[in-house]
C-alpha positions in Angstrom: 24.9 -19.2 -25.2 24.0 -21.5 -27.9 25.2 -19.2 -30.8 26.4 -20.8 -34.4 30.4 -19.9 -35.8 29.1 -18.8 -39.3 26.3 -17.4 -40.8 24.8 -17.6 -44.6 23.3 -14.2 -46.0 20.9 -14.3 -49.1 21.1 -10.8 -50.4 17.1 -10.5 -52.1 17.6 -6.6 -52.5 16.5 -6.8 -56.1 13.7 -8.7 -55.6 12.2 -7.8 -51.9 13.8 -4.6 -51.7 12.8 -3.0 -55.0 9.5 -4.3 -55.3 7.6 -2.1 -53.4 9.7 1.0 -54.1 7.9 4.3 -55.8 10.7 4.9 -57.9 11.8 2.1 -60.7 14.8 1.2 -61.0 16.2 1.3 -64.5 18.2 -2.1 -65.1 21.5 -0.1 -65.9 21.2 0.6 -61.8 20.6 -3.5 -60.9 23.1 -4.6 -62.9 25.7 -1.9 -60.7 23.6 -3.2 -57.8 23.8 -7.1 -58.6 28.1 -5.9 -59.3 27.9 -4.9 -55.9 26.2 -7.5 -54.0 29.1 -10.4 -55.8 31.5 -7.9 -55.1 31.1 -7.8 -51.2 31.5 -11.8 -51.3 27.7 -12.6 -51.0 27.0 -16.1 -52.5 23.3 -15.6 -52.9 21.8 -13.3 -54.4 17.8 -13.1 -55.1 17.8 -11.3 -58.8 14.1 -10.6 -59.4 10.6 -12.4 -59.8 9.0 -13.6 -62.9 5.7 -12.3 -62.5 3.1 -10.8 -64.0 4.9 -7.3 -64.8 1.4 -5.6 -64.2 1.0 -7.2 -60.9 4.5 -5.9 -59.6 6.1 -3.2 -62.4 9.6 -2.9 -60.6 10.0 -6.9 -61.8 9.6 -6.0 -65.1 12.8 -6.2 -67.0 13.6 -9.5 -64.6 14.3 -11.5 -67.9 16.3 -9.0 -69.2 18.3 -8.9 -65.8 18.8 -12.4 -65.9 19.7 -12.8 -69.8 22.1 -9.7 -68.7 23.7 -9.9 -65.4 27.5 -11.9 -65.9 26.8 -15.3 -63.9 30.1 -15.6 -61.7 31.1 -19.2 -60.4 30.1 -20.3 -56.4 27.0 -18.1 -56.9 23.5 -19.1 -56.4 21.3 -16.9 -58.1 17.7 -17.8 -57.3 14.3 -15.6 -58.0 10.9 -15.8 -57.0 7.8 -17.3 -59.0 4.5 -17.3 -58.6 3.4 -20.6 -61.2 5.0 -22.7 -63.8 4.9 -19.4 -66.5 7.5 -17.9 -64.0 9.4 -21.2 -63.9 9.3 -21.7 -67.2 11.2 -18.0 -68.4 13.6 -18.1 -65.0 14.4 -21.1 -66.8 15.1 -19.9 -70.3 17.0 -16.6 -69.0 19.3 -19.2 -67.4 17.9 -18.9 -63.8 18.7 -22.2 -62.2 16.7 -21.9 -58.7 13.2 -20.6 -58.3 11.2 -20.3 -55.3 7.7 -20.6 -54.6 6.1 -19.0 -52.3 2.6 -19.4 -50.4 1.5 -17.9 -47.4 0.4 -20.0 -44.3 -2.1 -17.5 -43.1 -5.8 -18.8 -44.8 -7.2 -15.2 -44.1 -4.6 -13.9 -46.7 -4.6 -16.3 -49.0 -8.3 -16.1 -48.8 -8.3 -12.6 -49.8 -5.7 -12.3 -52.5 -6.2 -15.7 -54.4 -9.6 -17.0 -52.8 -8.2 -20.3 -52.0 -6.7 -21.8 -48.6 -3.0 -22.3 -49.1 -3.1 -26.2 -49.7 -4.4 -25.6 -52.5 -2.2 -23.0 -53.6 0.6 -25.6 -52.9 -1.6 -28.5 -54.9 -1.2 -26.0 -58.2 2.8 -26.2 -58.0 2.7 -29.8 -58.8 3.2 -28.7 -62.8 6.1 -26.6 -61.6 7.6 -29.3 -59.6 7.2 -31.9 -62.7 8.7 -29.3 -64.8 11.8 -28.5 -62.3 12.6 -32.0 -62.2 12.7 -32.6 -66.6 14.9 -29.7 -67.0 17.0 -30.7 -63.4 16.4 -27.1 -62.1 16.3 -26.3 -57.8 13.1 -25.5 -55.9 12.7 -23.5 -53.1 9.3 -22.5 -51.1 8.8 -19.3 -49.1 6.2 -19.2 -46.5 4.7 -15.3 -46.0 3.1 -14.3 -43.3 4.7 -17.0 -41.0 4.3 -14.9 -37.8 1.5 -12.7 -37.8 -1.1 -11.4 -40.7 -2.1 -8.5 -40.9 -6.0 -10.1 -41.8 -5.5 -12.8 -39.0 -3.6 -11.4 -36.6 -1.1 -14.4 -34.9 -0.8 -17.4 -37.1 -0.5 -20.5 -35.3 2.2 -22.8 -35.4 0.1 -25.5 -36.7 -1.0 -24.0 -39.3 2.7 -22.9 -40.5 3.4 -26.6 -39.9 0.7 -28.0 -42.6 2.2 -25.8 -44.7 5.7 -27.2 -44.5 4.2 -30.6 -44.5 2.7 -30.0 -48.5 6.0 -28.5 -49.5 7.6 -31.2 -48.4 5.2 -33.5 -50.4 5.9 -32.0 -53.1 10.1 -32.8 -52.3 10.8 -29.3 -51.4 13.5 -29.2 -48.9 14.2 -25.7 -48.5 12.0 -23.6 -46.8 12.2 -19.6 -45.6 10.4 -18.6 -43.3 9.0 -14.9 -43.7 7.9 -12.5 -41.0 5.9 -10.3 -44.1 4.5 -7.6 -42.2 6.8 -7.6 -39.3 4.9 -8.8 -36.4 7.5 -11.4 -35.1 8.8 -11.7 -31.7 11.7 -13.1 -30.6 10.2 -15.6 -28.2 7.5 -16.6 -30.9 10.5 -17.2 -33.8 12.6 -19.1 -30.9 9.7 -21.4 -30.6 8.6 -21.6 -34.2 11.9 -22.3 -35.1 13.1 -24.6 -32.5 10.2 -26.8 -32.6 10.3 -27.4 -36.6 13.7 -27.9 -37.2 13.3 -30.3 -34.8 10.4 -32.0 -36.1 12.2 -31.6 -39.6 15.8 -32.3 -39.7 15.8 -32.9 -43.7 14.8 -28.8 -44.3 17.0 -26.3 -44.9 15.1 -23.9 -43.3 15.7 -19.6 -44.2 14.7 -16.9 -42.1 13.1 -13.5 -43.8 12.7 -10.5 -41.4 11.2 -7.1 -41.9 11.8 -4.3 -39.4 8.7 -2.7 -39.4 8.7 -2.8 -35.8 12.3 -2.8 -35.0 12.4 -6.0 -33.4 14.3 -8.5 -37.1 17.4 -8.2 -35.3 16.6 -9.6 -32.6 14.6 -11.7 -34.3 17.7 -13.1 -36.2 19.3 -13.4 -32.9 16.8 -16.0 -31.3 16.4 -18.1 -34.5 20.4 -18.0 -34.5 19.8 -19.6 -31.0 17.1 -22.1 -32.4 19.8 -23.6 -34.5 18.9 -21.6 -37.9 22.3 -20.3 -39.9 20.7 -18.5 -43.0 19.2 -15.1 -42.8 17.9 -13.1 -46.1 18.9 -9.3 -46.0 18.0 -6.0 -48.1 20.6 -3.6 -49.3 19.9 -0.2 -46.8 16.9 -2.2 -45.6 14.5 -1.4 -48.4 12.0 -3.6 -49.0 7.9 -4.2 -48.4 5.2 -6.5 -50.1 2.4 -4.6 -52.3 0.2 -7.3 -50.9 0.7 -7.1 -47.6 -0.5 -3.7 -46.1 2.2 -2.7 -43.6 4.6 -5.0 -44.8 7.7 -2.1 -44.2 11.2 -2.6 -45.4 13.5 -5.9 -44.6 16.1 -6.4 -42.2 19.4 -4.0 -43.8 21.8 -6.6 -45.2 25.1 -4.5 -43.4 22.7 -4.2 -40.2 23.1 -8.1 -40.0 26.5 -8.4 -41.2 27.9 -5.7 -38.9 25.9 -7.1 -35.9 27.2 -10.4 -36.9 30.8 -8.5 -37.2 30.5 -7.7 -33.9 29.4 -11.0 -32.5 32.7 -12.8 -34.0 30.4 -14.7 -36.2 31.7 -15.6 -39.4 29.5 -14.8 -43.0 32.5 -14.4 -45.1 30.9 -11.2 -46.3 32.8 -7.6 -46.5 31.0 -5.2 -44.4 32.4 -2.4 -46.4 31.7 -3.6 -49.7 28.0 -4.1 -48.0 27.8 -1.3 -46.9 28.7 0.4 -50.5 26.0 -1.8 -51.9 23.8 0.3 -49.5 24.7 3.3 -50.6 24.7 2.9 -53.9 20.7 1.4 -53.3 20.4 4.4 -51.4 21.4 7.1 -53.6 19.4 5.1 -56.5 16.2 5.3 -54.4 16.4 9.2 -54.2 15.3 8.9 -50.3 17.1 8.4 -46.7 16.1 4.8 -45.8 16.1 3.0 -42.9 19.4 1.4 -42.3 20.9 1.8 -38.9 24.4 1.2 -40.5 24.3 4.0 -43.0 23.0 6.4 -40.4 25.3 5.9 -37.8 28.2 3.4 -39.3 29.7 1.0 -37.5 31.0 0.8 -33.7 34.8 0.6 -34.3 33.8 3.8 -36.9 33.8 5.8 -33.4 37.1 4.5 -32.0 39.9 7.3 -32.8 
């Protein structure tokens, strides 16, 4: 079994996992959150998005976050924009890495922006130019990698052209994101398999939600296609407010503990994680859907 010795988890809870939640979280509870997340020995850590606050009100107080949050050494902390506007504050709250995302589904770029995605990716060339003056990182995300809810399947090919205009761009890191939670794992063994061959030079990132139970298994095959770094959501909250369906992520201790399990190394303390959850649970007010806080772990059972 072709399995990798360690794995990398992103921890995008406060982005991906709060963005879609009824309740707002007031930034007194992030900043315990984000205290968490560094705590359990996570070394990268999604913060926020710098977006338009109307568009997504649990991002609001991002800046604040950022200007806010004590920035510990070995830790990338990255957040999500949308055009150079959000480059341009991640950058003056001290945000070294952004990531821009674009989805590689036409039908839903069609219907949220009214433009195919090559052109979305054509309007980050300010942000690149900008990135590159003030020697900040860029990332791309590409949503709705393996199924739309609009389209239905989304074929390789057209994931591919997507990858192809990051990389003109000189974007070399790319996640891959199952958005609405319609991948299998014979379709992300494929996917995966096929463009990391294809494209050596990306360091590709794999973003599952379990809105049909299958992201672990998900994580599993593309841990067989060679891929080592997995995004995660503290007690699995999480869900796009653009993407009808689009349920929360993968739980953060749910990897770790399967990983745990598996002898596979992430460096990452399953009980700090799974105090992280806790605390994101509590905070939320509701039971969410983390197997991990439900049932805790296997060696839990041993007496």
């Amino acid at each position: 079994m072709n399995l990798p010795d360690k794995v990398t988890i992103c921890e995008v809870g406060l982005r991906d996992g709060l963005q879609n939640e009824k309740r707002l979280f007031t930034l007194q509870e992030k900043l315990a959150l984000l205290n968490s997340v560094v705590k359990s020995g996570i070394k990268i850590i999604e913060v926020g998005s710098f977006v338009n606050p109307k568009a997504v009100p649990a991002m609001a107080d991002t800046d604040e976050l950022a200007k806010l949050m004590p920035k510990s050494s070995g830790i990338e902390y990255r957040a999500l924009v949308a055009n150079l506007r959000g480059v341009q504050r991640a950058h003056e709250c001290g945000i070294s890495k952004t990531k821009l995302t674009v989805s590689a589904s036409e039908a839903h770029c069609l219907s949220n922006l009214n433009k195919l995605p090559a052109e979305i990716i054509h309007g980050f060339k300010d942000c690149v130019e900008y990135a590159q003056k003030q020697s900040l990182q860029l990332s791309g995300a590409i949503s709705t990698a393996f199924g739309c809810p609009f389209q239905g399947k989304v074929p390789a090919l057209q994931v591919e052209n997507v990858v192809k205009e990051f990389l003109n761009l000189g974007i070399t890191e790319l996640s891959l994101s199952d958005t609405t939670g319609m991948a299998n794992p014979k379709q992300v063994y494929n996917l995966c398999t096929m463009l990391k061959t294809k494209y050596p030079q990306v360091r590709w990132i794999l973003h599952f939600h379990n809105t049909r139970g299958m992201a672990l298994a998900n994580i599993f095959a593309g841990m067989q296609a060679g891929i080592t770094t997995y995004d995660g959501s503290f007690a699995g909250l999480g869900g796009c407010p653009f993407a009808p369906g689009a349920s929360g992520n993968v739980a953060t201790e749910d990897i770790v503990h399967m990983l745990d399990e598996m002898g596979i190394e992430t460096n990452i303390d399953l009980l700090d994680v799974i105090e992280t959850a806790k605390l994101a649970q509590s905070f939320a007010g509701r039971i969410t859907e983390s197997f991990i806080l439900k049932a805790g772990r296997c060696q839990d059972l041993v007496k």
